[in-house]
PDB file of N, CA, C and O in Angstrom:
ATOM      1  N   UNK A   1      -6.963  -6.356   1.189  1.00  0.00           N
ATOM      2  CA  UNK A   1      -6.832  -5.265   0.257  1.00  0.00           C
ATOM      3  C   UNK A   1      -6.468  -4.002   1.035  1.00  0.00           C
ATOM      4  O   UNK A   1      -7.166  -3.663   1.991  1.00  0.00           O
ATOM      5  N   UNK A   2      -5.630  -3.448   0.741  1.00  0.00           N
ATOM      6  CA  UNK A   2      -5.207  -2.153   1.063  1.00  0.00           C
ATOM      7  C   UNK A   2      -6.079  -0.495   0.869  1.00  0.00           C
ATOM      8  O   UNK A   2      -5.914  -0.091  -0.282  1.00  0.00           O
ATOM      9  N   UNK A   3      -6.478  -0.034   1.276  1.00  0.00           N
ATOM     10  CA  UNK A   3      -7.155   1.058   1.452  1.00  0.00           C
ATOM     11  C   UNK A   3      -6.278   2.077   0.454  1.00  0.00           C
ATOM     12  O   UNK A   3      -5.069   1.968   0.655  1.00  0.00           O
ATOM     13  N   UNK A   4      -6.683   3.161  -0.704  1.00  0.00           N
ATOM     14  CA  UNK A   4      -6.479   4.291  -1.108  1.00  0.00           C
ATOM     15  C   UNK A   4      -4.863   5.103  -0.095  1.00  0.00           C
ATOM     16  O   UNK A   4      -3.687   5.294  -0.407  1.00  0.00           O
ATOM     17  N   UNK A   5      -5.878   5.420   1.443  1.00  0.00           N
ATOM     18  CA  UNK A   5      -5.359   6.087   2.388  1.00  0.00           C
ATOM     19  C   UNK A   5      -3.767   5.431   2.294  1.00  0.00           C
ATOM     20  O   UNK A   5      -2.709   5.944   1.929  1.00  0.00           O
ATOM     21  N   UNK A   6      -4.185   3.725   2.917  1.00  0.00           N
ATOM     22  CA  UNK A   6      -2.849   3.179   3.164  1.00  0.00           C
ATOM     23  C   UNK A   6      -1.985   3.270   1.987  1.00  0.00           C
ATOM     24  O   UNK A   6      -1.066   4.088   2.032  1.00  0.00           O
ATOM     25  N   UNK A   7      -2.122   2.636   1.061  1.00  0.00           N
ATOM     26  CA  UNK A   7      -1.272   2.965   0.025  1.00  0.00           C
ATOM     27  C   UNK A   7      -0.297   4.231  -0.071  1.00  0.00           C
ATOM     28  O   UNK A   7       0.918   4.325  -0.247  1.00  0.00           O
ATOM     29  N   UNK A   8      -1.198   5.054   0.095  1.00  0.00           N
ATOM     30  CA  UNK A   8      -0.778   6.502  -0.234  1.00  0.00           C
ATOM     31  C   UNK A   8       0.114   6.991   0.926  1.00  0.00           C
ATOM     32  O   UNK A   8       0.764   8.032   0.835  1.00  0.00           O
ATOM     33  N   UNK A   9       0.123   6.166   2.071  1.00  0.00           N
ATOM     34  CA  UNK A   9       0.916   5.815   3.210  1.00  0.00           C
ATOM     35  C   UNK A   9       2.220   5.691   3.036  1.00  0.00           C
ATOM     36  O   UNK A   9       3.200   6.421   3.188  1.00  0.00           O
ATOM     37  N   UNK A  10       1.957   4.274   2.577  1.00  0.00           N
ATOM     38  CA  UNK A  10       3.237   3.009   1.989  1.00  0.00           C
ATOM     39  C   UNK A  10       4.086   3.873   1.476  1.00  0.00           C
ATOM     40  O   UNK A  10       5.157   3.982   2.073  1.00  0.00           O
ATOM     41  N   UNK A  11       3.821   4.871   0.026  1.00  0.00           N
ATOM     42  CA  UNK A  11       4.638   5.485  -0.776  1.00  0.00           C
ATOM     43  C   UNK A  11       5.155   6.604  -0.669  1.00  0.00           C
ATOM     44  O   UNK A  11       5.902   7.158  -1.475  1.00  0.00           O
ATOM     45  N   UNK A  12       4.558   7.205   0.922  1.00  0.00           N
ATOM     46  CA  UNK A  12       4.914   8.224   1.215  1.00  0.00           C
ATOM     47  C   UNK A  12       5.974   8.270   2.559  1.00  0.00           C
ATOM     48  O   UNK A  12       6.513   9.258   3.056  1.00  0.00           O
ATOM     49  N   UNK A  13       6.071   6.844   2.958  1.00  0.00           N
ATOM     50  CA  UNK A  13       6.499   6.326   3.660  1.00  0.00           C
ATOM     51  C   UNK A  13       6.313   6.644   5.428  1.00  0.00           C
ATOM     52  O   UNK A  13       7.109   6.784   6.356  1.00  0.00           O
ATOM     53  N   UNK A  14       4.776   6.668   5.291  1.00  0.00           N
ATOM     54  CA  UNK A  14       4.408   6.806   6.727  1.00  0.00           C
ATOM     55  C   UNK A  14       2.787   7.140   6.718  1.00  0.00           C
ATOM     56  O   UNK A  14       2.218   7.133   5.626  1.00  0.00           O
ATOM     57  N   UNK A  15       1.912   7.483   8.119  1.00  0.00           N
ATOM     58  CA  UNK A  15       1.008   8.675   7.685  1.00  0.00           C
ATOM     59  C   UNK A  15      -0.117   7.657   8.995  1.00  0.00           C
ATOM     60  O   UNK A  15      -0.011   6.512   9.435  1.00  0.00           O
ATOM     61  N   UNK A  16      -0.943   8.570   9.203  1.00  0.00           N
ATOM     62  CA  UNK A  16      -1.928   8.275  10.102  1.00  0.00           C
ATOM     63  C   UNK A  16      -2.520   6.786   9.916  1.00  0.00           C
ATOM     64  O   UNK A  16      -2.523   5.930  10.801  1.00  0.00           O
ATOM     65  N   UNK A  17      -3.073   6.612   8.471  1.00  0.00           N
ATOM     66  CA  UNK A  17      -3.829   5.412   7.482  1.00  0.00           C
ATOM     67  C   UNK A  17      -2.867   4.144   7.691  1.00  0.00           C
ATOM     68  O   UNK A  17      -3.325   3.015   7.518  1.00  0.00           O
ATOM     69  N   UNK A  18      -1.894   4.288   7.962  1.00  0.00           N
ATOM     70  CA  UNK A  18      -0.638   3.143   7.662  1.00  0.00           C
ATOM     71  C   UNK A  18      -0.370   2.576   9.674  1.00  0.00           C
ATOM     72  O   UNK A  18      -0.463   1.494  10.254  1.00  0.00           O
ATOM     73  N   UNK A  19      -0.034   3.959  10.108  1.00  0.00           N
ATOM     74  CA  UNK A  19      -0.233   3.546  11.309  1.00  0.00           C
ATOM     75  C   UNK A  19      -1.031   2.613  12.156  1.00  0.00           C
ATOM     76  O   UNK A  19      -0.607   1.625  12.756  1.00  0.00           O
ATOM     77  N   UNK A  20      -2.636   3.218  12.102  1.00  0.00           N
ATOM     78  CA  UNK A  20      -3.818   2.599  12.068  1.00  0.00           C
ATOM     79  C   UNK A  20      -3.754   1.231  11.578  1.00  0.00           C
ATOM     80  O   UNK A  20      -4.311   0.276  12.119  1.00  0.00           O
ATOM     81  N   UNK A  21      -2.985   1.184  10.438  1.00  0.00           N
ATOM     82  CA  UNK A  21      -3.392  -0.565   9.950  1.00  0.00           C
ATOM     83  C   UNK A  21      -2.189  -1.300  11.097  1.00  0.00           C
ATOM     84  O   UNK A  21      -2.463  -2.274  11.798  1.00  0.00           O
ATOM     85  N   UNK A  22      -1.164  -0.764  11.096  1.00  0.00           N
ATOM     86  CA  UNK A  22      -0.005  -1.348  11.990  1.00  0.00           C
ATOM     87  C   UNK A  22      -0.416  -1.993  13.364  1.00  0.00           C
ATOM     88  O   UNK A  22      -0.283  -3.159  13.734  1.00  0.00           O
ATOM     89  N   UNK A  23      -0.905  -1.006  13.958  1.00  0.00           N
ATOM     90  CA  UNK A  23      -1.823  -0.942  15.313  1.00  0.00           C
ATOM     91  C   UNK A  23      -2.855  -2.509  15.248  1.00  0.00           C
ATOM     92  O   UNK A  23      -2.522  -3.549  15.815  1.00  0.00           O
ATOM     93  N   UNK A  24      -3.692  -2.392  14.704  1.00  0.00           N
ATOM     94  CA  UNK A  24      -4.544  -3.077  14.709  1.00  0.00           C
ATOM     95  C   UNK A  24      -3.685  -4.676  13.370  1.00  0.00           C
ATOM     96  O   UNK A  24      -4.593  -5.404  12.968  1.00  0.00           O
ATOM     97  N   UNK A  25      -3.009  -4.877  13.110  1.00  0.00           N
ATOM     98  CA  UNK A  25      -2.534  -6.359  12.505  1.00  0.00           C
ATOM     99  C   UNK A  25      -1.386  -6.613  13.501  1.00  0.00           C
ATOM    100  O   UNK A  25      -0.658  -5.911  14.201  1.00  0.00           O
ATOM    101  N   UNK A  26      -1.533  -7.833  13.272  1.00  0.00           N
ATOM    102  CA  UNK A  26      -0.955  -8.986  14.198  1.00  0.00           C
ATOM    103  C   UNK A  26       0.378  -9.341  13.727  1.00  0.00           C
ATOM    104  O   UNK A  26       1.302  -9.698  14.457  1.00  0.00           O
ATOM    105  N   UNK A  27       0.430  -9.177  12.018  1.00  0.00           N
ATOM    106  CA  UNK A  27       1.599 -10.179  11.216  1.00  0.00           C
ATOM    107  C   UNK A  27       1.757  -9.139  10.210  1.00  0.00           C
ATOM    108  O   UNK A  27       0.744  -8.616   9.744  1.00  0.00           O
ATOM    109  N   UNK A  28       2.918  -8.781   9.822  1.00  0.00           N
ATOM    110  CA  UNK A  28       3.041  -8.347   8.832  1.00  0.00           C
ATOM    111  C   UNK A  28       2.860  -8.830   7.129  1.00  0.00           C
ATOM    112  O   UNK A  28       3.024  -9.922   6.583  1.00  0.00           O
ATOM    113  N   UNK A  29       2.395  -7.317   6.530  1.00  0.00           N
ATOM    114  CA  UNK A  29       1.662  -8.093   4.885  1.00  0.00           C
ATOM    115  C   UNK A  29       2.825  -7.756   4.125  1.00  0.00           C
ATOM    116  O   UNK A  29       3.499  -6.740   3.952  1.00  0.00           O
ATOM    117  N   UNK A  30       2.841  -9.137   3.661  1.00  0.00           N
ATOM    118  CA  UNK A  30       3.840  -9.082   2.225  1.00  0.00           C
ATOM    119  C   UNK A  30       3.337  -9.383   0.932  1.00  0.00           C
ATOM    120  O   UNK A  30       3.965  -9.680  -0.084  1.00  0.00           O
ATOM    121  N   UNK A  31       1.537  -9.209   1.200  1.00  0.00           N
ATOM    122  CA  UNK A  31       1.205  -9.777  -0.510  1.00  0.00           C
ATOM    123  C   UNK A  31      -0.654  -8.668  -0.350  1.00  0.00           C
ATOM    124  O   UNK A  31      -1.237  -8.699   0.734  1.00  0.00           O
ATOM    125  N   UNK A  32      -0.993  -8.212  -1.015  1.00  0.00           N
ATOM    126  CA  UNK A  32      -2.242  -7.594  -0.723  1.00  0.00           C
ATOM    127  C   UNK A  32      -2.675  -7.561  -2.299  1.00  0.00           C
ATOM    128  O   UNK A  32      -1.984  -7.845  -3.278  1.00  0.00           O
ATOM    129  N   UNK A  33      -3.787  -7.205  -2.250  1.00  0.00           N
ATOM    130  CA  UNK A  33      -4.857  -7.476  -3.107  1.00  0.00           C
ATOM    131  C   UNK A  33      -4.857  -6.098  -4.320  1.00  0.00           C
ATOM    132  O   UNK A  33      -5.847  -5.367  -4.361  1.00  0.00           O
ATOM    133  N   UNK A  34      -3.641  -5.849  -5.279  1.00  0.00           N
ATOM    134  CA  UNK A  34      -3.591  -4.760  -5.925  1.00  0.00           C
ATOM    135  C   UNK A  34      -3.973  -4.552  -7.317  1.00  0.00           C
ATOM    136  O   UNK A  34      -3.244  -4.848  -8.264  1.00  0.00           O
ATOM    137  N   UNK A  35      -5.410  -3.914  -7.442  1.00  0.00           N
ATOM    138  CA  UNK A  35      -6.503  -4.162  -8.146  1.00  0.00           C
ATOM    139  C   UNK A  35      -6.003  -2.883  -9.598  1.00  0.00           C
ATOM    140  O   UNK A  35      -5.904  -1.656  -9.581  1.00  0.00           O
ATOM    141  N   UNK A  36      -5.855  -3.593 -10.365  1.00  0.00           N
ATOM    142  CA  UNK A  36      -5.883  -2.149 -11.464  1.00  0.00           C
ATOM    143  C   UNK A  36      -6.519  -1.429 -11.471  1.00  0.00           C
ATOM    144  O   UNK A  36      -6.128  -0.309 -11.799  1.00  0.00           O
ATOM    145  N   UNK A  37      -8.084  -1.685 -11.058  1.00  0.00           N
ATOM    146  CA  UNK A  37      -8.772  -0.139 -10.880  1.00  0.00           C
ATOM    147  C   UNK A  37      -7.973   1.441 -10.319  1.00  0.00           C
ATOM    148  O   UNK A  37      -8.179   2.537 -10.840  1.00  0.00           O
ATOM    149  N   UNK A  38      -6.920   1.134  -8.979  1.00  0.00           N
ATOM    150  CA  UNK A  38      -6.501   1.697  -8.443  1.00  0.00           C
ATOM    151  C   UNK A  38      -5.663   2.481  -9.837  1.00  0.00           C
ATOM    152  O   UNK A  38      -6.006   3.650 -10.013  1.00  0.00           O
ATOM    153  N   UNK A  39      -4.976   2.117 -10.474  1.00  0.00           N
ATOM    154  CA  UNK A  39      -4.324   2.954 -11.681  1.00  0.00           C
ATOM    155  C   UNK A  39      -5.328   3.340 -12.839  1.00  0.00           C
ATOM    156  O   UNK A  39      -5.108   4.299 -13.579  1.00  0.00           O
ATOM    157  N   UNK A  40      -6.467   2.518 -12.950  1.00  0.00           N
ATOM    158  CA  UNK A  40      -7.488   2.965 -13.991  1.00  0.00           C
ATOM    159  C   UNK A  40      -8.185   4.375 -13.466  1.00  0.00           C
ATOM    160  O   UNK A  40      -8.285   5.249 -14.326  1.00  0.00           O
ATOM    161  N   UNK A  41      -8.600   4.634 -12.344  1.00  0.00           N
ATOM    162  CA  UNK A  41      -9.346   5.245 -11.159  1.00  0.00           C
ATOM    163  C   UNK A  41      -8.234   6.860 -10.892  1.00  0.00           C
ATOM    164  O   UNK A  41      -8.611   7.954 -10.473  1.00  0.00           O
ATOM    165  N   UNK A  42      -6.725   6.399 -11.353  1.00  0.00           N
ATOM    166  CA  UNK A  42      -5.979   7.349 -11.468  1.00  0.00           C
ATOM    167  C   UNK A  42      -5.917   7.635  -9.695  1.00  0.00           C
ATOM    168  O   UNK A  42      -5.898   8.841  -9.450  1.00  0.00           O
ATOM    169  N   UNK A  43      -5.883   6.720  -8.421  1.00  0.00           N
ATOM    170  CA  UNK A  43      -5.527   7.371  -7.345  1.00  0.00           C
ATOM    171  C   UNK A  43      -4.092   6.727  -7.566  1.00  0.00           C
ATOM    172  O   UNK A  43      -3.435   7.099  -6.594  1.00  0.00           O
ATOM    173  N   UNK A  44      -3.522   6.163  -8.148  1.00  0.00           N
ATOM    174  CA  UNK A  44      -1.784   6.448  -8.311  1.00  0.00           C
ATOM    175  C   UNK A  44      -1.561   5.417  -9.796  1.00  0.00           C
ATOM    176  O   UNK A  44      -2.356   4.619 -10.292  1.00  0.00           O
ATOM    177  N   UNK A  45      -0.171   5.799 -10.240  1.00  0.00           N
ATOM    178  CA  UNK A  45      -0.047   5.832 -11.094  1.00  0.00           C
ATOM    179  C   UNK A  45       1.411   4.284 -11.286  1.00  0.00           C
ATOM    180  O   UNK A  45       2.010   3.664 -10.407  1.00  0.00           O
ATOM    181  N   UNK A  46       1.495   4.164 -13.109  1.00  0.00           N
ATOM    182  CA  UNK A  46       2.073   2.835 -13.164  1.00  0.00           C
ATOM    183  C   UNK A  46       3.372   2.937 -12.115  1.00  0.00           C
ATOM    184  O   UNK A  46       3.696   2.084 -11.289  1.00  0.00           O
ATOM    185  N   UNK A  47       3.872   3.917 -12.316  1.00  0.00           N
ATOM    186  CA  UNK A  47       5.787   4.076 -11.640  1.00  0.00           C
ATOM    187  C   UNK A  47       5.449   3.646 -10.182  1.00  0.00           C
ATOM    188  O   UNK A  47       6.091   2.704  -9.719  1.00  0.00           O
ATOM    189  N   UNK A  48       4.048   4.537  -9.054  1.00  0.00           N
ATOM    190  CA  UNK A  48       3.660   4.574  -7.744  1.00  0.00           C
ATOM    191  C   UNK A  48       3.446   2.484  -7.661  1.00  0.00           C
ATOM    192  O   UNK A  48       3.869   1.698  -6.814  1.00  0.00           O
ATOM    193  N   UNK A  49       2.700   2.257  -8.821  1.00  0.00           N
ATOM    194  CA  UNK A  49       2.214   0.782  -8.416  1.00  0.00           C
ATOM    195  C   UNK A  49       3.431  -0.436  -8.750  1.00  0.00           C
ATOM    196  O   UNK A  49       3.611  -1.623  -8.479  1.00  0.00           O
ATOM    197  N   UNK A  50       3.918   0.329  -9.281  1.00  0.00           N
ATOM    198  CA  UNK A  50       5.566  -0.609  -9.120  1.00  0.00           C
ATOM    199  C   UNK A  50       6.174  -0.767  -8.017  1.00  0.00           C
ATOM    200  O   UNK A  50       6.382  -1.775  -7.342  1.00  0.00           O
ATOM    201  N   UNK A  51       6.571   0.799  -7.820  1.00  0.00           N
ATOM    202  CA  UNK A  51       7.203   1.103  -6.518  1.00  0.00           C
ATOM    203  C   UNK A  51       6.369   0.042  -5.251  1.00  0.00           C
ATOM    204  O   UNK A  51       6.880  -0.976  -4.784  1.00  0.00           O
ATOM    205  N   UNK A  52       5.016   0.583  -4.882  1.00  0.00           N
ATOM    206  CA  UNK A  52       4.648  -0.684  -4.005  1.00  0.00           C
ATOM    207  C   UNK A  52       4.428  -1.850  -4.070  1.00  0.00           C
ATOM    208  O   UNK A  52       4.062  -2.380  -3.021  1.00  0.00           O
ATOM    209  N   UNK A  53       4.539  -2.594  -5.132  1.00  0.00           N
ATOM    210  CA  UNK A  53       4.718  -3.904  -5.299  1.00  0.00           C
ATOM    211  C   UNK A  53       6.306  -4.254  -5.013  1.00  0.00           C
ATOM    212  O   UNK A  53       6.644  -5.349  -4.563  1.00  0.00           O
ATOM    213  N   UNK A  54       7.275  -3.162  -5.334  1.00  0.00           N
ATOM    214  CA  UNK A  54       8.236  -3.459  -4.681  1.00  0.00           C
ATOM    215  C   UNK A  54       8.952  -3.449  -2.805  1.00  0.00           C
ATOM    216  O   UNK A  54       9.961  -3.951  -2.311  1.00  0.00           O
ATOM    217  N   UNK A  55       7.640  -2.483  -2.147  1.00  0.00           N
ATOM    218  CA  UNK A  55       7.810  -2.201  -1.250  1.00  0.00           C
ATOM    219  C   UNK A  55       7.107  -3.575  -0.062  1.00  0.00           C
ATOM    220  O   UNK A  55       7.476  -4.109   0.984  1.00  0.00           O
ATOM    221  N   UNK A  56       6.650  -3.614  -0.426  1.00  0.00           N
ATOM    222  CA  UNK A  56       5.300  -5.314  -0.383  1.00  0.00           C
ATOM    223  C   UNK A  56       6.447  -6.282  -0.393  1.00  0.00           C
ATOM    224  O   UNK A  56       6.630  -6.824   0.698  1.00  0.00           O
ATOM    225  N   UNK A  57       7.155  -6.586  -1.232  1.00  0.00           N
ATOM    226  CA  UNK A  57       7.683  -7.415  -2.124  1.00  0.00           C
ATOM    227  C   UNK A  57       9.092  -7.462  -1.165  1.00  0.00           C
ATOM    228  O   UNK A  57       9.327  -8.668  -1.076  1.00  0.00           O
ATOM    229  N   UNK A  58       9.999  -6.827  -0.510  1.00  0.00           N
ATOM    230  CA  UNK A  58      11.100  -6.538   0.136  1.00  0.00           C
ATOM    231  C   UNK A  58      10.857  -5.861   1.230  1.00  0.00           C
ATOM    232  O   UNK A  58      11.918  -5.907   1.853  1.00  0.00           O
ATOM    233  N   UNK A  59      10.082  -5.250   1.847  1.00  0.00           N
ATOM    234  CA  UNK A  59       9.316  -4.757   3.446  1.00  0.00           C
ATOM    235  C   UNK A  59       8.261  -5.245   4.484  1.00  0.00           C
ATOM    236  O   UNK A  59       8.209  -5.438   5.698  1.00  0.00           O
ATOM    237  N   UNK A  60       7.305  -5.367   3.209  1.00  0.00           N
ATOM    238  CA  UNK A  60       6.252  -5.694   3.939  1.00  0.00           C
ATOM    239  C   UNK A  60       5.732  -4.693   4.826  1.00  0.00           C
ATOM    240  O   UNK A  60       6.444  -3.772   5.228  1.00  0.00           O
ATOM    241  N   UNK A  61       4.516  -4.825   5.155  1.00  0.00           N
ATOM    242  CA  UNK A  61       3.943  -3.599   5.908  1.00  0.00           C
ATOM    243  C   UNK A  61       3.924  -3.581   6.962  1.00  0.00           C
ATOM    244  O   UNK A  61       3.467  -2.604   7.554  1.00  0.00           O
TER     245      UNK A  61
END
C-alpha cells in the first residue's frame, strides 16, 4: 500500500516520500493497494485516483 505522502509524490511527479520508497525497493510497483478511503478521506480526489492508476498502470514506481 502506498503512503498519503507517496501518492501525493506519484502525482506530483517527484518529492522526498517517493524517493525514500525508490531507495529502499528492490523491483519496481506496478499494482498497489488503492483503497477508496483515500477519495472518501478526501486526501485526493476521483480525476487524482485515475490519473494514478494510470501512472501504476504504464510507469510503475
Amino acid at each position: 500500500m502506498l503512503s498519503p505522502l507517496e501518492i501525493k509524490d506519484l502525482l506530483s511527479g517527484g518529492g522526498a516520500a517517493l524517493d525514500l520508497f525508490r531507495q529502499k525497493s528492490t523491483q519496481a510497483i506496478y499494482a498497489a493497494n488503492l483503497s477508496a478511503s483515500l477519495v472518501e478521506r478526501e486526501l485526493i480526489d476521483d480525476s487524482q485516483m485515475m490519473r494514478l492508476i494510470e501512472l501504476l498502470r504504464t510507469d510503475g514506481v
